[in-house]
N, C-alpha and C positions, 0 to 999 in steps of 0.2 A: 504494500500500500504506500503509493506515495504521500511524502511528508505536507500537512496542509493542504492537503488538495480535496476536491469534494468530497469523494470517497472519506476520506480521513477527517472534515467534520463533520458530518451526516452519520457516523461511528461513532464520534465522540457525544452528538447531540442526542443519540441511544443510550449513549451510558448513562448519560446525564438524567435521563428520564428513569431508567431502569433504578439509580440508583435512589432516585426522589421517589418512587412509588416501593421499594423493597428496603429503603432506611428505615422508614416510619416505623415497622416493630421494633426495630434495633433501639430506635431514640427512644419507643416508648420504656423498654428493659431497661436501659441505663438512668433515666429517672427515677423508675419504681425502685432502681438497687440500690441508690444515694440518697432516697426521700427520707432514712429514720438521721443521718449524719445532720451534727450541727451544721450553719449555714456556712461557717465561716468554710466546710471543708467540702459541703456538696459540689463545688466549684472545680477543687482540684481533685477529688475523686473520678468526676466525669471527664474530666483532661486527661487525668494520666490512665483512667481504662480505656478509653476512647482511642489514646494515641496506643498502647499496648493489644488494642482488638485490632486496629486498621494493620498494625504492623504484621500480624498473623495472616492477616486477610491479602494483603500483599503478596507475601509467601503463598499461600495457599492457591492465589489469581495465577499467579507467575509458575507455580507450579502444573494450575489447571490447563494454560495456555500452553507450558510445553509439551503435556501428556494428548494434549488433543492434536496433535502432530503423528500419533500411535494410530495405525490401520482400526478402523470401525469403533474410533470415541468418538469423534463427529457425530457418526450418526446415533450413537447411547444419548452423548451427550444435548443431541437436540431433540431425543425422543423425554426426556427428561425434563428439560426447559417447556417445552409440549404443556406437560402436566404442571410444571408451577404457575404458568399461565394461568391451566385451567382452576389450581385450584386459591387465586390468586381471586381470581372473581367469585368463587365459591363460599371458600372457608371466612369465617370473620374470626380470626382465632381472640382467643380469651388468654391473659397472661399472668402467669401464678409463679411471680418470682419475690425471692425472698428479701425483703428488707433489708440490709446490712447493718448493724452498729457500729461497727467499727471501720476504718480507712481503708485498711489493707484489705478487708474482708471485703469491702461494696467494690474494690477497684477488683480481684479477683474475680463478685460473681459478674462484673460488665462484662471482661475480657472471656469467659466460659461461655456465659448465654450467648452473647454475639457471636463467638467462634462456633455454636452449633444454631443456632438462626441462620447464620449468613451464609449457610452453603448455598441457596441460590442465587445469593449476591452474587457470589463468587463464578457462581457454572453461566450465571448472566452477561457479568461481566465480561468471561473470557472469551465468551462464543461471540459477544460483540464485535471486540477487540480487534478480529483477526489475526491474531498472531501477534501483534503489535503489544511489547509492553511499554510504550510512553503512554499509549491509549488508558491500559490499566495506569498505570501511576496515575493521569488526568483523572481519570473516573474513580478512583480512592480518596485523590485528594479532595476533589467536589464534596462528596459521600461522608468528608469532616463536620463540614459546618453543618450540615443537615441533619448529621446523629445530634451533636451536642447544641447546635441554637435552634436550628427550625421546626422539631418535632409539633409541638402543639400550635404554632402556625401552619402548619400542613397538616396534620390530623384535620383541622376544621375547616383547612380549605376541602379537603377530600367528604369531610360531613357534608358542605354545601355545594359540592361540586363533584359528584359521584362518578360522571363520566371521566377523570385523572385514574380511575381504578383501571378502566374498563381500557384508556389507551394504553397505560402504560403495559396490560396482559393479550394487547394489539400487538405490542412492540417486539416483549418477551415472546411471542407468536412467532411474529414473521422472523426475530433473530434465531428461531427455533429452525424455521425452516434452510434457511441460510447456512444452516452447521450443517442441516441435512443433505441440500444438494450439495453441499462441498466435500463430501464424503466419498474417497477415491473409490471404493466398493460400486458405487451405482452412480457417477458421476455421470456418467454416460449417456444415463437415460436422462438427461435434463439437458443435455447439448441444445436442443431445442428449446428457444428462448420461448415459445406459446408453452411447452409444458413446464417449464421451470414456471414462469411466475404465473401460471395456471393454478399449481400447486403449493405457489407458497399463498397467493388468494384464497384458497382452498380451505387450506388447514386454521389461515388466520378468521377468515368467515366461520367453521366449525367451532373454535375453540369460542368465540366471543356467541356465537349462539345456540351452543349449548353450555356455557357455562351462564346466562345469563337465564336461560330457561331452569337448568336446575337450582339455581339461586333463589330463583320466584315461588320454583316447587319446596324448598326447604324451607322458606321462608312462612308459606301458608301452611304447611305440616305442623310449623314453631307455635301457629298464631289457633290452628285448631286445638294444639292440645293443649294451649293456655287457656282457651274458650272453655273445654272440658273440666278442665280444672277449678 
């Protein structure tokens, strides 16, 4: 990928999303672990887990990026992304993390929760990337301010603006697809530019509505058996 060139921010303007629509758990964990800490120390608890989870998640990127260079991760790895998509628009998860009292203790559980949350950051990010780790470094360091200042300014922008879920599990879609035609196994069959972006239409269209149909169905399952009750 050349340096700066469309390609290379139109990749970088994916991370950016990916990682503003897949931070939000992250920031919401690292408040809830620093919220029993006096004030004077919630401050630098969230700094230095924050900096201690991104540094993992780095490794982890860098690591993701060169392992998908291995014959048929591409295509694991976008069959994978597929489902955090989907269950991106699905799941509204609930978070049951523990309080910390003490410094060391709330900056260890940041850096745990975050290292096992952020594996689809991570499978996100690299299949973005293309190969590219300035792209990762870019899209980690964005991914900063957004864990530790922007959480509950984007929780509420996404309360009043629902549709940021539904692109941002567009994006994670089509970068889905992307890993998958690039997959020297069955590269082949997508030499034809009508079936290649047939196909990544395809998959992006399925994931956004059926994950939007089963959301409405669990949603009224939720609302009957509170009626019941």
């Amino acid at each position: 990928m050349e340096l700066f060139s469309g390609e290379f921010f139109s990749a970088l303007l994916a991370i950016i999303v990916i990682d503003l629509v897949l931070a939000g758990d992250n920031a919401i964990v690292i408040g809830l672990a620093a919220r029993n800490l006096p004030k004077e120390q919630q401050k630098k608890a969230i700094i230095w887990g924050t900096a201690g989870a991104i540094i993992l998640r780095i490794i982890a990127t860098l690591a993701v990026v060169w392992l998908l260079d291995l014959p048929g991760l591409h295509l694991i790895g976008g069959i994978l992304l597929v489902w955090i998509a989907y269950k991106l628009l699905v799941d509204d998860d609930e978070h049951d993390i523990k309080a910390e009292g003490s410094f060391s203790a709330a900056v260890r559980t940041i850096i745990i929760a975050d290292a096992l949350m952020g594996l689809d950051n991570v499978l996100a990010v690299a299949g973005a990337a293309h190969g590219s780790f300035l792209l990762v470094v870019l899209g980690l360091i964005v991914s900063v301010p957004i864990m530790v200042w922007g959480s509950t300014l984007f929780i509420k922008l996404i309360d009043r603006f629902p549709i940021i879920v539904t692109i941002g599990a567009a994006i994670l879609a089509w970068t889905a697809t992307k890993m998958i035609v690039e997959e020297p196994f069955i590269h082949e069959y997508f030499e034809n530019e009508w079936i290649k972006y047939g196909f990544e239409f395809l998959v992006v269209a399925a994931v956004i509505f059926i994950g939007i149909k089963m959301k409405k169905t669990k949603a009224q399952s939720i609302k009957e058996e509170q009626e019941a009750s």
